[in-house]
Structures are given as structure tokens and as C-alpha cells.
C-alpha positions as CSV (number, residue, x, y, z in Angstrom):
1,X,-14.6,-12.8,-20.9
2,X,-15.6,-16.1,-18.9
3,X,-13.0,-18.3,-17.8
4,X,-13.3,-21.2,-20.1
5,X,-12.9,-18.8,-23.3
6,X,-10.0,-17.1,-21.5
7,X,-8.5,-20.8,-21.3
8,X,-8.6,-21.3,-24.9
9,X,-7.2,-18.7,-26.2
10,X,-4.3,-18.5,-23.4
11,X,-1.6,-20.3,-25.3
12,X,-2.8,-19.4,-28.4
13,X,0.2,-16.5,-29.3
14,X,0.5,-15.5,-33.1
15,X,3.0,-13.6,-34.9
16,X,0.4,-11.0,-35.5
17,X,0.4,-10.8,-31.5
18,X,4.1,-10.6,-31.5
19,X,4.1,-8.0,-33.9
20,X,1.7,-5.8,-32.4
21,X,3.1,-5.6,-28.7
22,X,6.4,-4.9,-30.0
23,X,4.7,-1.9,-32.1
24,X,3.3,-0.8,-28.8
25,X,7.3,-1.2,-27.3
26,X,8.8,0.2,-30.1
27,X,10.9,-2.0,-31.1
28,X,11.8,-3.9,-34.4
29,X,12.6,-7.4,-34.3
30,X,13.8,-10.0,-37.5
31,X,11.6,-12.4,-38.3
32,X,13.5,-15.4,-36.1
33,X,13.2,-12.7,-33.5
34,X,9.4,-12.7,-34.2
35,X,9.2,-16.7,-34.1
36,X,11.8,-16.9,-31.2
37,X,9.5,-14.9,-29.0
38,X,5.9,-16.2,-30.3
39,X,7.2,-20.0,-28.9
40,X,8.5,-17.8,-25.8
41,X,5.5,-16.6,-25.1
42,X,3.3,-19.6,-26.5
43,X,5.4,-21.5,-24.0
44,X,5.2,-18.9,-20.7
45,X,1.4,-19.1,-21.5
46,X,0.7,-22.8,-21.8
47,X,2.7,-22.9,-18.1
48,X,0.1,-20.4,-16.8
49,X,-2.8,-23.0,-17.9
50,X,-0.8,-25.7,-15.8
51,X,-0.6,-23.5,-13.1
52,X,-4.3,-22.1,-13.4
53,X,-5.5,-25.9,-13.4
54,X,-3.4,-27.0,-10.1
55,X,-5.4,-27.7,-7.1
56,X,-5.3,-24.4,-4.6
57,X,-8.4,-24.7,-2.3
58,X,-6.6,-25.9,0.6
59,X,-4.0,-23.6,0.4
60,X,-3.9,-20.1,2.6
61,X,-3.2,-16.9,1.1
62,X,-0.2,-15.0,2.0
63,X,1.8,-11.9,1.8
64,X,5.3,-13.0,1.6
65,X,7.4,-16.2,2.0
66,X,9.6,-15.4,5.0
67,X,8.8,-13.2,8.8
68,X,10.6,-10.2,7.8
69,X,8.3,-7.2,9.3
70,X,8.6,-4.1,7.6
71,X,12.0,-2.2,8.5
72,X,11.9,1.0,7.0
73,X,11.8,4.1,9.2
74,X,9.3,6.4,10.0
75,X,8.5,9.5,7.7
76,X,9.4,12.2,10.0
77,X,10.5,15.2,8.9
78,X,14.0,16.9,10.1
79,X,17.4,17.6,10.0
80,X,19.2,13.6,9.2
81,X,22.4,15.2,7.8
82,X,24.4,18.1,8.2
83,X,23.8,20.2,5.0
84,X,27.2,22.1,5.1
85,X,28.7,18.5,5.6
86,X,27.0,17.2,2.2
87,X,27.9,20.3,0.4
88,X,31.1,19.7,1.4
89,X,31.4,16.6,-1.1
90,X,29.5,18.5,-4.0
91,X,31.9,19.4,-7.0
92,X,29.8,23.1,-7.3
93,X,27.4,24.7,-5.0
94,X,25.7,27.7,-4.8
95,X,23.2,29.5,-2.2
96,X,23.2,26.3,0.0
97,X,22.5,24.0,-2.8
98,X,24.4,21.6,-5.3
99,X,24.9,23.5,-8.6
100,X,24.8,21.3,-11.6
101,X,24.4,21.3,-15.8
102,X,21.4,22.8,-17.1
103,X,19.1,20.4,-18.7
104,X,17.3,22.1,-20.8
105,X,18.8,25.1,-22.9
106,X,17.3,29.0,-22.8
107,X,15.4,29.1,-26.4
């Protein structure tokens, strides 16, 4: 799909549209619901086509807004906590490990 065609059709939301991508979400919506979201989205998608038509070509691309460099630790495997410490604060354990409800039943 060019970009010119793409343009066209951009703001260009029906009902049908509506419709169908709540099909897909499964969920059921009234009809105001249905007319609420089509000028929702009509409206989200004609902002896009402003956005698409500003004037970028001077600007630089970038990865985030702010200096904040990439805090999380190191994947390194070990002992952090102290197991019988943690068990400690478990309701039920068993063998080393936090006993809980079974999820699924024996069929």
C-alpha cells in the first residue's frame, strides 16, 4: 500500500470497522457505543495525518527523552536471598518450597 492511498483512507473509520475489531476483542458494544468509538477513532486517526504531514527532516532520532542509562543489574546467577528466610513468610511449604492450591483438578 503506497503512502498516498494509505493517507486517504487513514481517517476514514466505519461502523463496519468498529464492528469487526470489537469481534476480534470480544466484546459487545450498543450502538452509541459503536458511534462513540467510530468518531474516537475517526478523530485519533485524522491527528496521525497532522502528525504524519509535520515537518521532521531536521530533527534527530532518539531513544528516550531524558539521560537515564540503563539501571537494572546484571543477570548473574546465585544465592540473593536466604531461602529458609523467605519460607519463613510462606503460609504452607513443603520440601523447601511454597505449597499452594492446585490449579487444575485430577480428572
Amino acid at each position: 500500500m503506497n503512502g498516498v492511498r494509505f493517507k486517504i483512507e487513514m481517517a476514514k473509520i466505519s461502523k463496519q470497522d468498529v464492528e469487526y475489531v470489537a469481534s476480534l476483542a470480544r466484546l459487545e458494544l450498543s450502538d452509541s457505543e459503536k458511534e462513540k468509538f467510530t468518531q474516537q477513532l475517526s478523530s485519533v486517526l485524522a491527528y496521525f495525518e497532522k502528525l504524519d504531514a509535520a515537518n521532521t527532516s531536521e530533527g534527530k532520532a532518539i531513544g528516550q527523552i531524558n539521560d537515564m542509562k540503563n539501571i537494572a543489574s546484571a543477570d548473574e546467577i546465585g544465592e540473593k536471598w536466604d531461602r529458609e528466610e523467605l519460607l519463613k513468610n510462606a503460609p504452607e511449604q513443603e520440601d523447601g518450597f511454597i505449597k499452594v492450591k492446585a490449579v487444575f483438578e485430577n480428572e
